[in-house]
Every structure is written in structure tokens, then in C-alpha cells.
C-alpha atoms as one frame of an Amber mdcrd trajectory, in Angstrom:
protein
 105.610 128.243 148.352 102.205 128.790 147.989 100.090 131.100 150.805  97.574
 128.577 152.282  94.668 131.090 152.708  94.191 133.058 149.601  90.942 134.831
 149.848  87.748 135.299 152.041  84.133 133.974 151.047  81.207 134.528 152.791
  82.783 136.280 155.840  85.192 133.262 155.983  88.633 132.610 155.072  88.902
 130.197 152.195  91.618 127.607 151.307  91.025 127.716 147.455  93.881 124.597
 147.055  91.272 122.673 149.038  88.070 122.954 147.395  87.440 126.783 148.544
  86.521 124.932 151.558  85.858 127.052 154.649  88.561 127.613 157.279  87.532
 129.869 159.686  85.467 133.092 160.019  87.072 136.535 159.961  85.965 137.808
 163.141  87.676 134.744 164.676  90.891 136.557 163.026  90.018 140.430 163.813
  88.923 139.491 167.237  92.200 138.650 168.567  93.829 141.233 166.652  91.607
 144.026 167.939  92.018 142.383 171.830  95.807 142.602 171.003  95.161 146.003
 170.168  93.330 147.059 173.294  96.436 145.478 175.129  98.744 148.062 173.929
  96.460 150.565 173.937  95.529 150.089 178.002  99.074 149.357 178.446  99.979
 153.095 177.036  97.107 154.694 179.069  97.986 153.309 182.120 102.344 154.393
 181.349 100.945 157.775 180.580  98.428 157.950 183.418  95.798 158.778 180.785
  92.441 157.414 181.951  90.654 158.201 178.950  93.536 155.875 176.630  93.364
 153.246 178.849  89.623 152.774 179.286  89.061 152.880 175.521  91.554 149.795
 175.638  90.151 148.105 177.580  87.030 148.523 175.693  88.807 147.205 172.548
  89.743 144.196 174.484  85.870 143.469 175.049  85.153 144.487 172.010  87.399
 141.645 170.586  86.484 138.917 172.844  82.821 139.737 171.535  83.494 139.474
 167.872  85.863 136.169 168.265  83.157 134.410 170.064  80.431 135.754 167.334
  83.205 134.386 165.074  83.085 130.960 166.701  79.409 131.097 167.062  78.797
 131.287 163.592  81.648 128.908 162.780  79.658 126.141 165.324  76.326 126.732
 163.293  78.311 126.362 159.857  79.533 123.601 160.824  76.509 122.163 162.198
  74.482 122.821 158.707  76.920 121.050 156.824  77.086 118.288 158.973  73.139
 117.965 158.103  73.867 118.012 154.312
């Protein structure tokens, strides 16, 4: 079985079975991961009663909202330039 994403161009994942067509941009993937992060991170603060751990997840979580939605951003204004072409 063949992977369906095989490499990243341009900040953006690329399908190259399809044309090395665009699927979506990296921070939309790194976003969520570094939110998820932030999770566990708060989550272990807040067991521990370290203040310190748990603000500096929380600040991962914002940290990763802000990149996925720069993510989508710039996957809107992709899209929007090749719907012009």
C-alpha cells in the first residue's frame, strides 16, 4: 500500500500520485500537534502543582491554535490564487 502523502513542497504537504498537487499546509499539521502537546503538558503542571509547567502549556496550546489558523490562512489564499489561474 502506498503512503498517500509522500513529501512536503512549498510549506505544504504534497500528494505526488496526484499531480504533486497541494494538500494542506504544514502548520495546519504542527498546529494541532503542538496544541496536543500543550494539553499534556498543562495537564502534568497542574497533577504536579507546578505553575511554571502548566502555564508554558498552556502557552503551547495558543501557540498551536496560532500556527493552524496561519496554516489555514495561507491555505484560503492558495486556494484563492489558483482559483484565478
Amino acid at each position: 500500500m502506498r503512503p498517500a502523502c509522500t513529501g512536503v513542497k512549498a510549506g505544504r504537504w504534497v500528494d505526488h500520485h496526484m499531480g504533486g498537487t497541494p494538500i494542506v499546509d504544514k502548520d495546519r499539521v504542527e498546529g494541532p500537534l503542538k496544541e496536543a502537546g500543550g494539553n499534556v503538558k498543562e495537564g502534568w503542571g497542574d497533577l504536579t502543582d507546578d505553575e511554571s509547567t502548566e502555564a508554558e502549556g498552556k502557552m503551547d496550546q495558543a501557540e498551536g491554535k496560532v500556527q493552524n489558523e496561519w496554516g489555514e490562512a495561507k491555505d484560503n489564499v492558495r486556494d484563492a490564487l489558483d482559483d484565478d489561474r
